[in-house]
N, C-alpha and C positions, 0 to 999 in steps of 0.2 A: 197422689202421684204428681211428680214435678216434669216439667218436660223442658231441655237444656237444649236449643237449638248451637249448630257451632260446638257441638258437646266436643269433637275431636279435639279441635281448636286451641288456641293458648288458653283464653281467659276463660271460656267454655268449660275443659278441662279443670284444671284448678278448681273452679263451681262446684263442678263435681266432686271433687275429692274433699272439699270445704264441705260439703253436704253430709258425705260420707261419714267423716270425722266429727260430725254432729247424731250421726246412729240414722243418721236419713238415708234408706239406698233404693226406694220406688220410685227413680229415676228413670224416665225416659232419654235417650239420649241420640241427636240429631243431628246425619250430617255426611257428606261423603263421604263413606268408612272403607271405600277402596283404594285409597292411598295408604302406601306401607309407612310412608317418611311420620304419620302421624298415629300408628297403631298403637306405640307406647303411652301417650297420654292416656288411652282409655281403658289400654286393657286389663289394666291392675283394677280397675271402678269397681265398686257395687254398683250393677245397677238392675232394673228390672227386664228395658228391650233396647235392643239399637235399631233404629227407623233408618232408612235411606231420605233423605233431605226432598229427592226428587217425586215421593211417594206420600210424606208427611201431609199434605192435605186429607185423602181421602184418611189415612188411618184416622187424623184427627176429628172426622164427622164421626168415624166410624166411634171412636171410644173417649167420646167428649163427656161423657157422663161421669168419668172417673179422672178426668184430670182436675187438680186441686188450684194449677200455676204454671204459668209457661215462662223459662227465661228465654229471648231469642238474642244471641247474641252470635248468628251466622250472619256473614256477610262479605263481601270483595274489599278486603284492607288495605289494598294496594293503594297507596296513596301517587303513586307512579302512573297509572291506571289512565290512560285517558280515554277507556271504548264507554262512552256515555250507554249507548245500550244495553253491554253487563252491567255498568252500578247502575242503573233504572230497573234492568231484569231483580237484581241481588238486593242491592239495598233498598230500592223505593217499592218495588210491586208487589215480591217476595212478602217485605214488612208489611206493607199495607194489607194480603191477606191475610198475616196471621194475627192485625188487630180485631179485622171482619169477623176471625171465628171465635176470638176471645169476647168481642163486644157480644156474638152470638149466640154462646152458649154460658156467656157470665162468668169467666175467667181471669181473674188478675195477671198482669202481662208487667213484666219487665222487659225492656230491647235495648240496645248497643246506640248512640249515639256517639259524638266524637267530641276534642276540643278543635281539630281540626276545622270544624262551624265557625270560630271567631273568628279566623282570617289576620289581619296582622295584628288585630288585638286596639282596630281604632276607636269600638265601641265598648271596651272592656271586655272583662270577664265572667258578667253576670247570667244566670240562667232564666233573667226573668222576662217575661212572655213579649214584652215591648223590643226589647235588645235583640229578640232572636229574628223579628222581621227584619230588620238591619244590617246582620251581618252577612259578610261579602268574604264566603270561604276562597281561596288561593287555588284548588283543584278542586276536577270534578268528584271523585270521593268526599272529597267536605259538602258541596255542593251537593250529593246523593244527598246525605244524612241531612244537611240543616232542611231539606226541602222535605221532608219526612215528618223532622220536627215541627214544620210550620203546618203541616199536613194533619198530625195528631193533632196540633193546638186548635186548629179550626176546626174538628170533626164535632157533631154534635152525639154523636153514637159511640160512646167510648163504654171500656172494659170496666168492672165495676170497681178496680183499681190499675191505675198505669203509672209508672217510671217511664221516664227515658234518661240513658244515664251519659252525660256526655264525659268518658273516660277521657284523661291525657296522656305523659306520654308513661304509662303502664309496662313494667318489665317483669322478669321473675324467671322460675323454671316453666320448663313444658311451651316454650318457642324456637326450640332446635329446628322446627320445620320452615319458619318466615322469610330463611333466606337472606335478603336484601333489607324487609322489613323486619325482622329483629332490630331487638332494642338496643341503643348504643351500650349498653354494657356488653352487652353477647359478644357483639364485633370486637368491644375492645380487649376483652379476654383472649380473644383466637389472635388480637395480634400480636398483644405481649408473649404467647405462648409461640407465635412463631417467628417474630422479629425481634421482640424484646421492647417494641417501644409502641406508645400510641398516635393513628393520627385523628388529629381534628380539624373540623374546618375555621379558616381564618377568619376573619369579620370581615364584610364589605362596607361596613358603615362605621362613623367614626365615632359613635356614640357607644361602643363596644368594641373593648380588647378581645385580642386573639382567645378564644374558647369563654369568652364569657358570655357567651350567648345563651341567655336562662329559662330554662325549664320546669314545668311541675313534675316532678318525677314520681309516679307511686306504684309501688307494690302491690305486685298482683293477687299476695295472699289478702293484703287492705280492702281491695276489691271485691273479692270472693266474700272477705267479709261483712262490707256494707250491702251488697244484693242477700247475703242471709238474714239481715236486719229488716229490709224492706220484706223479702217474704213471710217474716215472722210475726211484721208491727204495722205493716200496712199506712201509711202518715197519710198526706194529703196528694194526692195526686198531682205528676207531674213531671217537667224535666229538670234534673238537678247535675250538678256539677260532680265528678267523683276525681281527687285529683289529692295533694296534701295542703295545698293553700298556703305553700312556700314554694317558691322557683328556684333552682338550684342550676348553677354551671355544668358544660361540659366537661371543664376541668376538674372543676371537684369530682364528676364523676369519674372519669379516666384517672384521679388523685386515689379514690376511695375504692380502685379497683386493684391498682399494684398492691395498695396498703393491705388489700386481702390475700395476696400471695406471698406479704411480706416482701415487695422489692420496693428500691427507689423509684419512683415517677420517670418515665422519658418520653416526651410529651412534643410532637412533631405538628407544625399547623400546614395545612393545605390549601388552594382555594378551593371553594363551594361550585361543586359542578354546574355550569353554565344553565344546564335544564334547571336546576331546581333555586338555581339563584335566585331569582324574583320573586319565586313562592316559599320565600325561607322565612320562617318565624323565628325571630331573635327574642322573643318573650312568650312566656304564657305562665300564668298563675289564677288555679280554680278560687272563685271567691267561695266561698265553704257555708255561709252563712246558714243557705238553704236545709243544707243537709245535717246542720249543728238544731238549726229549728226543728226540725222533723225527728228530734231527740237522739240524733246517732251518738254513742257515747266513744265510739273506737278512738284510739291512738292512734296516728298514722307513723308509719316506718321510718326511722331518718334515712336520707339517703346513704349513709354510711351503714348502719346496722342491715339497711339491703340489700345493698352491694355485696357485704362481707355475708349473708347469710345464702344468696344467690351464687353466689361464686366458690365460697367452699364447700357448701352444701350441696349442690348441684353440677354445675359446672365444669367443677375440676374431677367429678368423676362420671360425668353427664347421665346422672340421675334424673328421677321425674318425682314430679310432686303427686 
């Protein structure tokens, strides 16, 4: 039995129907399920039960004998978020007990980390154990996770296998519900579809033209697929990077997004709202290394073949994966 915390969730979901699609369906699956806006990711699932998120300890003493894997990838994403005491409640204490009953009952654990941890990117983008004491995330959500990370890496009581995957910036179907935090592909669809054209933010700095502020962009099915590798091959334990290990423009994505509806590009720059100016990442690219050592064989998605398979496939009829 797998247990999928965050199961509603964007990348949670997905997992699951990745799982599915593999003939896996003794899914556990974990998470506020009284929200209507997120019912569609799951309801279509195989799975075995739906847990309440708020109740998920005691069930898990109670039928720990038959859990085989836990993914946990619930947690407060708001990267907007500044109540330190929900990302301490959600993402530090939350995770911290479900390593306790994973160390405790002998359960291999995958959980959610972020790239959001590296902060402007002055100590690179390595996942290795030195670099993560160092880095100085931009908000408190990065700040929740890296301290999580440093958290696991000191622990002497660990699960008899753990991941921590620090995802970047990850898009796909089954994030209709994110709002704000949806991926700049999502937004830029609903804009062309209602203005006709995209906006982006301009650069404040002069080492980057207007939209070429670069990113790792990957594919949320890539994802789904590298966490069914680790629960299947188990490598060496640890925190790895899940990203493509190419940084990609805003504009090539706003480029590779009309190019899916078949229009011309119209491409509008804005400034970067004042809140989140200072905490703007103008780069990020996953070094991969790690997770090429630990023998992953996958393909990562181009950012074109994504766009176009997210957007027609999904999107334009807002489908779920």
């Amino acid at each position: 039995m797998i247990v999928i915390t965050g199961a509603a969730g964007f990348i949670g979901s997905v997992v699951a129907g990745k799982l599915n699609g593999k003939g896996i369906s003794k899914l556990v699956l974990v998470d506020d399920f009284s929200r209507k806006d997120k019912e569609s990711n799951f309801i279509s699932k195989q799975y075995h039960q739906l847990v309440d998120r708020n109740v998920f300890f005691a069930w898990f003493n109670e039928h720990a004998s038959h859990i085989n894997y836990v993914v946990h990838l619930g947690a407060r994403t708001d990267t907007t978020e500044f109540n330190r005491d929900i990302l301490d409640e959600l993402n530090l204490e939350y995770t911290k007990s479900v390593w306790r009953l994973c160390t405790q009952f002998k359960i291999p654990l995958i959980y959610a980390s972020s790239a959001a941890t590296y902060g402007l990117g002055e100590f690179g983008y390595s996942e290795n154990e030195t670099n993560i004491f160092k880095l100085k995330p931009l908000n408190p959500y990065g700040e929740s996770k890296n301290e999580f990370d440093k958290w696991a890496l000191k622990e002497t009581s660990q699960p008899p296998f753990w991941a921590g995957l620090k995802f970047f910036n990850v898009y796909g179907p089954n994030e209709y519900h994110k709002a704000r935090m949806a991926s700049v592909i999502f937004h830029s669809f609903h804009q062309i579809k209602n203005t006709g054209k995209v906006k982006l933010f301009k650069s404040h700095r002069p080492d980057f033209e207007d939209g070429k502020q670069l990113r790792d962009f990957v594919y949320v099915k890539d994802v789904a697929d590298v966490i069914a590798f680790l629960i299947a091959n188990k490598p060496d334990s640890g925190i790895y990077n899940l990203g493509t290990g190419q940084a990609r423009s805003f504009y090539d994505l706003a480029k590779a997004t009309f190019t899916a509806l078949n229009l011309k590009p119209s491409i509008e720059f804005i400034d970067t709202p004042l809140d989140i100016r200072d905490k703007y990442q103008y780069f990020t690219e996953a070094d991969m290394t790690k997770l090429r050592s630990a023998g992953y064989p996958g393909i990562f998605t181009t950012l074109e073949d994504g766009v176009k398979d997210y957007v027609t496939n999904y999107l334009v009829e807002k489908k779920y994966f």
